[in-house]
N, C-alpha and C positions, 0 to 999 in steps of 0.2 A: 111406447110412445112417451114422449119427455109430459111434464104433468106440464107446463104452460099449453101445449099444444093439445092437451086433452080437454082443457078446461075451455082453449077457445073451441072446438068441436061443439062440447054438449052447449056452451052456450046460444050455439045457432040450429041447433036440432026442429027447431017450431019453423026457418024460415022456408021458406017453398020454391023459389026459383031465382036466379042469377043468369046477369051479363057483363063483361067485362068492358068499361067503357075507359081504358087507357092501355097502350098496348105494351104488350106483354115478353117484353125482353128485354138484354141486358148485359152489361161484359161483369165476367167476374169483380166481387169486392165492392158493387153500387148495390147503393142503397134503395130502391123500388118501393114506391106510397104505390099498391093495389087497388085500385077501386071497382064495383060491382054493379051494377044494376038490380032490384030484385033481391031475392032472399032463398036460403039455403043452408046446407051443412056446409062448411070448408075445411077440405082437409091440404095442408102445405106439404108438398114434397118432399122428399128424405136432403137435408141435407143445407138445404132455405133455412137462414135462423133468422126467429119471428122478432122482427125490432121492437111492432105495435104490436097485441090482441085486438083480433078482427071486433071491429065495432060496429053495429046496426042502426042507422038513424035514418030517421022518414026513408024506407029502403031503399038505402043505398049499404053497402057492405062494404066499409076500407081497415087493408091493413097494410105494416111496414115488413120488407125482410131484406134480409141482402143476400144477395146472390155468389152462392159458394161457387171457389174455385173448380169445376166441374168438367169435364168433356164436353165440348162445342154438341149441341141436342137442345132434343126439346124436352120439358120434364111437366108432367101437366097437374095444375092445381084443379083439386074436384070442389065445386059450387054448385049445391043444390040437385048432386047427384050429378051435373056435368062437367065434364074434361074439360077444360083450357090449359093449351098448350102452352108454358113458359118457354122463351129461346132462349137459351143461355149463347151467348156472340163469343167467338174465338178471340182469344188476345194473346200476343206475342211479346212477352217482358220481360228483362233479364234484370237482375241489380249482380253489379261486382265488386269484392271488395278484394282491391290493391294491396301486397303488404306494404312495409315501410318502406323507404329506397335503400338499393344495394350498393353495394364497394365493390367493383371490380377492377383488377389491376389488366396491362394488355395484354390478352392474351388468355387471362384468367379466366374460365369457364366456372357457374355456379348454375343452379336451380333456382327459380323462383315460384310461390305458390300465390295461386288467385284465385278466393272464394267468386264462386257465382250460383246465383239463388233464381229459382225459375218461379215469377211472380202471376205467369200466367196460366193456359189455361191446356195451352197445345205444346208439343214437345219442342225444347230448345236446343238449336243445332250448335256447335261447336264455334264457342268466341273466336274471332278474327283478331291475332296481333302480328303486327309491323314494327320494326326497332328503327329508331332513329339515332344513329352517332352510336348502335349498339346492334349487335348480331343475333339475332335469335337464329338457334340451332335449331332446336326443336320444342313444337308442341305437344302435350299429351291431356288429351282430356275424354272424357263420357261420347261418344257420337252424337247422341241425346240425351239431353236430362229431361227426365217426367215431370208435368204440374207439378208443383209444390215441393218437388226436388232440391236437394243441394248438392252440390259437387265443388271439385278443383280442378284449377287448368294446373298444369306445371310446364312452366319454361323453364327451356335449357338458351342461356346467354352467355355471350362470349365479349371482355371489354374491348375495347378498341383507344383507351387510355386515356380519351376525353368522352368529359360529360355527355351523357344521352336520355333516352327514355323511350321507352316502350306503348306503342299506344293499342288499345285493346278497344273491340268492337264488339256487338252481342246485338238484339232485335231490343232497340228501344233503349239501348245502353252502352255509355262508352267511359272508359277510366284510363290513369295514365300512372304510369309504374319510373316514378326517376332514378339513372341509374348514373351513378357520380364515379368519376376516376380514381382509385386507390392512389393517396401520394406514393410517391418514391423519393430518394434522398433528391438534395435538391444539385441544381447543376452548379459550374463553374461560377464564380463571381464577376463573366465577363463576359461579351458578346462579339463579334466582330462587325464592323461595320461594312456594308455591304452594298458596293452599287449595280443598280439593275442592266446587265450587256448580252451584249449576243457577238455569236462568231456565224458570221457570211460567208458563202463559197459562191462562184458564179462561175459557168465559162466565158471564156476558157481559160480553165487556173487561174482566178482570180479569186485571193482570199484576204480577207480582214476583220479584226475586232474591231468594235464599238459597242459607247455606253454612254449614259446619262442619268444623272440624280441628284438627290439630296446630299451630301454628307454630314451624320448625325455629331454631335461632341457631346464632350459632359454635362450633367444632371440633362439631358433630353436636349439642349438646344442645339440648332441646325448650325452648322460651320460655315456652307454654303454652298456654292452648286457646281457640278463638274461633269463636264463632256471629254470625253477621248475616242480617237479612231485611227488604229493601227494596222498600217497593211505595208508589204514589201516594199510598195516604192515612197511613203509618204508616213510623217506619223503627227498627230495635232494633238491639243491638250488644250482647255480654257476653263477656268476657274472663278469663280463669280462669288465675292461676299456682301456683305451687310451695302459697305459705301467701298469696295473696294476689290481689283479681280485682274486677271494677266491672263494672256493665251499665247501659245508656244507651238510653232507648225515648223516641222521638218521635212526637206524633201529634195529637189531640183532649185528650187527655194525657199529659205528659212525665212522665217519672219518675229515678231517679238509682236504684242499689246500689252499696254499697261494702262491700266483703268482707276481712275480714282473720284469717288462720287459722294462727298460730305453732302448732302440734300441743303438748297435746291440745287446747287449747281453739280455739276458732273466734267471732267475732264479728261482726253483720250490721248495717247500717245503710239505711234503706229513705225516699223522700224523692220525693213525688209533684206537681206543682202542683193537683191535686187537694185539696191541705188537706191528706194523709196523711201523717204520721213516724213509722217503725216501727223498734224496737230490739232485738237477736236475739242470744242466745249460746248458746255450749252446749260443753259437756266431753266427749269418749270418751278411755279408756283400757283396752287390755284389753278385757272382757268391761260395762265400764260405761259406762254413754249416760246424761247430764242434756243436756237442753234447755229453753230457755224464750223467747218472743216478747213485748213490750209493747207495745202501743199507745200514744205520746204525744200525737197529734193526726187528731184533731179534740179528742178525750177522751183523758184514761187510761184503762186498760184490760188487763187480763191475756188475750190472745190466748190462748196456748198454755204448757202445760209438759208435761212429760215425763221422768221417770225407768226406766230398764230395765235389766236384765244379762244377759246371758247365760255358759253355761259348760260344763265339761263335765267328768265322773268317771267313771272306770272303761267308759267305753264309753257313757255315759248323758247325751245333751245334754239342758240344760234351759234355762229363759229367763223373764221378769216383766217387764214396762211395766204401767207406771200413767201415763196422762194426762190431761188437762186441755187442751179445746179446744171454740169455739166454744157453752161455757155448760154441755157434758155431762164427766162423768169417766169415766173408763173405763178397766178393771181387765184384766191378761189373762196368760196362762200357758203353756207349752207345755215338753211332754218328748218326749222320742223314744229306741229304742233299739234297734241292728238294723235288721228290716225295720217296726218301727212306731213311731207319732208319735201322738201327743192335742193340741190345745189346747182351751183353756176363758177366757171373756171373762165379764165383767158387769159394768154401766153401769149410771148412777144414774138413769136414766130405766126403770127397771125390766127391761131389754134383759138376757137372757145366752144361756149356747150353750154345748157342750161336744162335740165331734167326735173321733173316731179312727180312724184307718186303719192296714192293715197289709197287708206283702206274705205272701202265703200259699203262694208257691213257683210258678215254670212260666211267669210273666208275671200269673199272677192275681190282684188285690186286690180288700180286704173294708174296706167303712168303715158306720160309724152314726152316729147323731148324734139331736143334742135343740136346738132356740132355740125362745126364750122373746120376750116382749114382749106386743103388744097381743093375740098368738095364740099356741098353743104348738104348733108342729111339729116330727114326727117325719122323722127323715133314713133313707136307704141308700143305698150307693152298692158298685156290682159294678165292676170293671176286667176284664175279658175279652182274651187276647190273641190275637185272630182278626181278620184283614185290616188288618191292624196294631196298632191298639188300639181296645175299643169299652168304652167306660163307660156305663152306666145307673145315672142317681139317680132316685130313687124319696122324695118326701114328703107325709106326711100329717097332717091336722090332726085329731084325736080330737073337739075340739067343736065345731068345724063341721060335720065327715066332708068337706068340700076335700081334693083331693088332686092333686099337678103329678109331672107324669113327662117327664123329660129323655135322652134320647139321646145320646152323642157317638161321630164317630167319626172318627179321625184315621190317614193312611197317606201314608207321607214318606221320600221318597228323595231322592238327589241330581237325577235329572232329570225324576220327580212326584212333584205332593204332591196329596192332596185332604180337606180337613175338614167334614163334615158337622152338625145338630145340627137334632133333631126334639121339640118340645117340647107336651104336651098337658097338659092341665089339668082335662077333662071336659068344657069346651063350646068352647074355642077352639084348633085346631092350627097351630102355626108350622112352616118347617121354611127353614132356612138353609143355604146351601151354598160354598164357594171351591176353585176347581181351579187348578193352577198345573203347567205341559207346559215343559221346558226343552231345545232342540236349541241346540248349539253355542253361537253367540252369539243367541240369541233366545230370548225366553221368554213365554207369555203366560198371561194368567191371567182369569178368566170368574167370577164367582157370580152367586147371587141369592138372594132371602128374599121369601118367600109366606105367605101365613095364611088360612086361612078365613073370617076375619071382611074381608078385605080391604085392601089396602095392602100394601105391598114394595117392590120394585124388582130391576133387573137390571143387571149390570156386566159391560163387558171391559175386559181390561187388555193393551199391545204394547209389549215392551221390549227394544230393539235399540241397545244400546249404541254411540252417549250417547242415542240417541233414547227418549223413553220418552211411549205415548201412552193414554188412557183412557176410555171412551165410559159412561155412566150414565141409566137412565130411572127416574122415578119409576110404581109402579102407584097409582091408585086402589083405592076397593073393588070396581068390578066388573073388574079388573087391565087397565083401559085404561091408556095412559100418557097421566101431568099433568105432566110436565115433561124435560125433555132437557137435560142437560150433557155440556160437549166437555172434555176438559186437554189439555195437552203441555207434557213438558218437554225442557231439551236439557242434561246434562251436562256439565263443562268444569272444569278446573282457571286460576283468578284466580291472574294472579302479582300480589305484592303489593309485595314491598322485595329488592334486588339481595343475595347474601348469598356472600362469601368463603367459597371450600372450605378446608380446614385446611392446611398447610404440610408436605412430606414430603421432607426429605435422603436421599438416596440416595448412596451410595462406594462406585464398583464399579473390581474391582483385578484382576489375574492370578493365578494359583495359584502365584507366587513373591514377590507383595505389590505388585508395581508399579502405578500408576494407570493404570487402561481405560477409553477410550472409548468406551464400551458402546452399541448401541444397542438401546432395547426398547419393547414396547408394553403400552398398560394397556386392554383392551378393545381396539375398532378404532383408536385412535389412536397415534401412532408420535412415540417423545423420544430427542432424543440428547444423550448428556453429555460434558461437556465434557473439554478435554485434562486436566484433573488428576482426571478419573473422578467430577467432582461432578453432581448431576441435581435437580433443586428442584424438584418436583414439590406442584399443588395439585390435588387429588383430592377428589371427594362426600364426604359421610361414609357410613364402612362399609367393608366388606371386597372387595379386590379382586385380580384378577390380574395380573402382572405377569411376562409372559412376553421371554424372552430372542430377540432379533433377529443376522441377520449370522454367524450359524454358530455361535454362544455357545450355554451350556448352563452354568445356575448349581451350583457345586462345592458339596456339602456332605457330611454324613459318611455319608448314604446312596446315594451316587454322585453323578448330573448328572440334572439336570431341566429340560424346556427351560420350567418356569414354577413362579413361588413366589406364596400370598398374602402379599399386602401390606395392614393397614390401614391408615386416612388419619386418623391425627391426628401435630401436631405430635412429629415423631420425627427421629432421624437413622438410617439402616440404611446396614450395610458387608455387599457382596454381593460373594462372588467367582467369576467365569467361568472356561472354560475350552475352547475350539474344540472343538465337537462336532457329531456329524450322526447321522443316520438309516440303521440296517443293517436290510435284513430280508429272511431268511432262507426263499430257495426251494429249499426240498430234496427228490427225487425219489429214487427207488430204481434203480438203474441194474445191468447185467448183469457180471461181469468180463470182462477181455479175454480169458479162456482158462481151460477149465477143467480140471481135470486126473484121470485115475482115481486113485481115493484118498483121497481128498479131499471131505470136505463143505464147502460153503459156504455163511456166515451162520445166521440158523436158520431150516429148513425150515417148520417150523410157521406163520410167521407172513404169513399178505400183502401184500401193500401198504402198503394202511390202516392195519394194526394195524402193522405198522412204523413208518410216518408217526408214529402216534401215542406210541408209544415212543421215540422218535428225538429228539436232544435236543443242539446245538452250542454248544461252547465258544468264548468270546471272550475273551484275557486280553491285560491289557496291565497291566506290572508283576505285583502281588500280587494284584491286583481279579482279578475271573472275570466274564463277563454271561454268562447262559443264555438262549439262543433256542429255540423249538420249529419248528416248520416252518409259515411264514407269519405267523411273530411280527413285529414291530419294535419296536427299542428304542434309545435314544439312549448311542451308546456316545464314548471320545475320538478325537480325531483323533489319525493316524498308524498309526505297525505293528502288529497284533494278530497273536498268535499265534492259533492255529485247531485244534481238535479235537472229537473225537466223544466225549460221556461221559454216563453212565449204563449203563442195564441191554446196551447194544449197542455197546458203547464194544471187548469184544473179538472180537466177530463182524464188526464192519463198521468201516469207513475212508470218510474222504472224500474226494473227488475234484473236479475242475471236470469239466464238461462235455464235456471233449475227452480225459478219464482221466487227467489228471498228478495227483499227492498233492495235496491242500489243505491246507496246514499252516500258512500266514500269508497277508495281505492291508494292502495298505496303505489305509486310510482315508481319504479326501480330499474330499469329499463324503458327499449324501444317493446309497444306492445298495441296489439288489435284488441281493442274492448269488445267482446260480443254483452248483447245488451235488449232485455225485452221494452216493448212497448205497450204495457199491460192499460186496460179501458179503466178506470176507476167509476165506481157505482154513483147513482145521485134518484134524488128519488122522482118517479115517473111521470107526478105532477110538475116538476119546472123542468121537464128534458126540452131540449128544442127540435123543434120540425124536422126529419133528416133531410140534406140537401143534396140535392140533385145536381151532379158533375157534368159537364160535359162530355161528350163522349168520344174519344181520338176518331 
């Protein structure tokens, strides 16, 4: 029996009887203030180490222990000759520790190893990992590790040539393993440009290409925008830049556009072998729109014109066009403010209409309305906002007594949508429908449109990128089907013209100015520069990373980084390095060599965990500091580092290595896992503090 525990024994030999009036259990590693009723001998469990010696005052009997890592039981403290039952409570706790990150090229298979420490109490089942942007092959690990056990997982990974990481799971613990793409030489110094098309087939025998896009030009800027669509009998082309653009259609009839548009004005020229020559301008500025079209051939002719404004005061948009087209004028207005808006039109064919709507709070809206012409009907319409949104319009004609009643109903998410729309009139009912189900990469989509009087049709749709495929029947009226069509298309980006990436100087030096030969990677691909630290670099347009190779780590005034953005246009950058590696920080809680009466050691209150978690090393070299916590890593320099313990436990505890000598420096030389004690330092028994009581998960 350890001489503390003998000496609290004889000192309670004279007391006579005990109760325990606080109860009596506990998860591994807490610290338990005991208290007694009464008097007695006390003798403490095999394996309880005594924080306090039991103390006797006006009889009451208290002392402190904490509660060893143990088998889930009860283990009983005798008091005055009786048993009470301590519970030690089951706890499920794992700590992991991650190595550095690995370099895998594609394809490239390696092993990775992962400390894990079983903190609790009951046996620990086999860590859970899942690769992200990286393949785990296989696991190997213990089925179970015992209390107090240590073990290794080892993964087998396989790259897939971009950046990933592995995430790892355990009872009460989770860590992440980054796993970066091995460069390889770097590619051509050119891209092609590429616009987005597809090739369409439809019956019967009917096939064509089409596309639409950007196209990109030098250092990144856009050229401008281009549509084409080629098939057997017909082929177009239109081109759109800055303030200027032409479109070119061949077929049964050719035609020409040329577009010229120095802002605010814009000007159109229109040019057919059909006989047709049309002439086009128009102004916006601000809130004002003129436009006008002329026909010079076959005839003159005033096509179109158009004046409008719009604008806005105090919170109150409003707006005005008056046009002129195809022989009718036509007049129109609209305001809005908040949750409401009106327009109002009227044309010289006796045509007008005046509508309003308003939101009325909750998803609700209310609208009315009046049009005019050969009939005059009356409008409503409700917004409802139940199974996503459901509108009903409602119109009636006063002298006819005609009246049509419309449905909609719309519900839309990212992976369904569905729109419906039910329309009656009094003797004929339509009802239309489209679904649209999206998993992953596949998506498909189904309608169809019915009526009572006869005729519709039905649709599905399969889109499995690039594949995209669509099946369609016509009904009759007695809803047989009169006819059957097939589509398919395939997705695919057209390179079109070879196009230079922009030009990027790089000058990478030492942390005392001298020229380095650096080597780094941009993405998977891996550049070395040259003996006077120069790197010429042609790069996509856009933003990119450029991470340091060969044990470097770029210096700037927030420490070392083993990666900076870089953008690609013509630039020169001066980047300075500095040999750095990977520290990170395994620290455990360890026991002293000896303990002494007298003496507290560390703080009582706290367990493991909660120590863990408070726990906090110092790394300094020079006047810099890096902070680690336990199972951090961080890229610190190469060479001597001083080593300490600081924060809230910087005077209760000390560090140690593994085999108990001080930890006070390390020399740096590599990427490395510091295993690392967390020893209690001693203080004497009169100023310890009270041990504190955790919470308990």
């Amino acid at each position: 029996m350890p001489f503390a525990r003998a000496l609290a024994f004889a000192s309670l030999l004279a007391l006579a009887w005990a109760k325990p009036l606080v109860s009596l259990e506990g998860y591994p590693g807490e610290a338990r203030l005991l208290v007694f009723q009464g008097a007695g001998p006390v003798e403490v469990p095999e394996g309880f180490l005594l924080l306090l010696p039991p103390e006797a005052v006006d009889g009451v009997v208290s002392l402190a222990v904490r509660v060893p890592s143990l088998p889930p039981g009860q283990y009983p403290f005798r008091v005055g000759g009786e048993a009470y039952p301590f519970r030690i409570l089951p706890r499920a706790k794992a700590l992991l520790l991650p190595p550095p990150p690995l370099e895998l090229a594609p394809g490239e298979e390696a092993w990775a190893e992962v400390g894990v420490r079983n903190l609790g109490n009951v046996p620990l089942p086999t860590p859970r990992a899942s690769g992200l942007g990286v393949e785990v092959r296989r696991v190997e690990a213990p089925s179970a590790l015992p209390p107090g056990g240590e073990g290794r997982v080892r993964l087998l990974l396989r790259g897939t040539g971009k950046p990933g990481r592995v995430l790892l799971e355990a009872e009460g613990a989770w860590a992440e393993l980054p796993v970066m793409a091995r460069p390889a030489p770097p590619p051509p110094f050119h891209d092609w440009a590429r616009l987005p098309s597809r090739l369409v087939a439809e019956t019967p025998g009917r096939v064509r290409l089409e596309g639409q896009g950007t196209l990109p030009g030098p250092e990144g800027q856009a050229l401008g925008r281009l549509a084409y669509r080629l098939s057997p009998e017909a082929a177009s082309l239109d081109f759109s830049g800055s303030d200027w653009g032409f479109g070119v259609g061949l077929g049964a009839t050719s035609s020409l556009s040329l577009r010229y548009a120095p802002r605010p004005y814009s000007l159109e020229a229109f040019l057919s072998t059909g006989g047709q020559v049309r002439l086009g301008g128009a102004y916006a500025e601000g809130g004002l729109r003129l436009q006008g079209r002329l026909g010079l051939l076959p005839s003159f002719e005033v096509l179109s014109l158009g004046l409008g404004y719009q604008g806005q005061a105090e919170g109150l948009s409003y707006g005005t066009q008056a046009g002129w087209e195809g022989g009718v004028g036509r007049l129109q207005a609209s305001l809005g403010q908040g949750p409401w808006r009106t327009n109002a039109h009227l044309d010289t064919r006796g045509g007008f209409g005046l509508q309003g709507v308003a939101s009325v709070g909750g998803g609700w809206n209310l609208g009315a309305g009046v049009m005019g012409g050969q009939e005059l009907w009356l409008q409503g319409v409700l917004g409802i906002p139940v199974w996503g949104t459901v509108e009903v319009r409602g119109e009636y004609a006063p002298g006819s007594g005609r009246y049509r009643l419309t449905l909609f109903h719309v519900e839309q998410d990212p992976r369904e949508g569905l729109v419906q729309q039910l329309f009656w009139d009094g003797e004929a009912l339509r009802y239309g429908v489209d679904y649209r189900l999206r998993a992953e990469d596949l998506t498909l989509r189904a309608g169809a449109s019915l009526g009572t009087r006869g005729g519709g049709g039905v649709r599905l749709g399969l889109e499995a990128f690039p594949l995209t495929f669509q099946a369609s029947a016509n009904l009759g009226p007695d809803l047989r089907p009169t006819g059957f069509s097939l589509a398919g298309a395939l997705a695919f980006d057209l390179p079109l013209y070879p196009m230079p990436w922009p030009e990027v100087r790089l000058r990478f030096a030492d942390l005392e100015g001298r020229p380095l030969a650096a080597s780094v990677a941009v993405g998977s691909y891996r550049y070395q520069a040259g003996p006077e630290g120069l790197l010429v670099l042609r790069l996509p347009p856009g933003r990119h990373t450029l991470r340091a190779l060969g044990g470097l780590a770029f210096a700037n005034g927030a420490g070392l980084a083993q990666e900076v953005a870089l953008e690609a246009k013509p630039q020169e950058v001066h980047l300075a390095l500095a040999k750095a590696h990977t520290l990170r920080l395994d620290l455990f809680p360890c026991p002293p060599k000896e303990e002494r009466l007298g003496f507290v050691y560390g703080l009582p209150g706290l367990n493991p965990e909660a120590l863990l978690r408070q726990a906090r090393g110092a790394f300094r070299t020079g006047p810099k500091a890096h902070a680690l916590r336990p199972g951090e890593a961080a890229l610190l320099p190469e060479g001597r580092l001083e080593v300490a313990l600081e924060g809230p436990l910087a005077r209760a505890y000390a560090l140690a290595t593994p085999t108990g000598e001080p930890l006070t420096a390390l020399k740096l030389e590599r990427d490395m896992v510091l295993r690392a004690c967390l020893v209690p330092s001693p203080r004497p028994l009169d100023v310890q503090e009270v041990p504190l009581q955790e919470e308990r998960p």
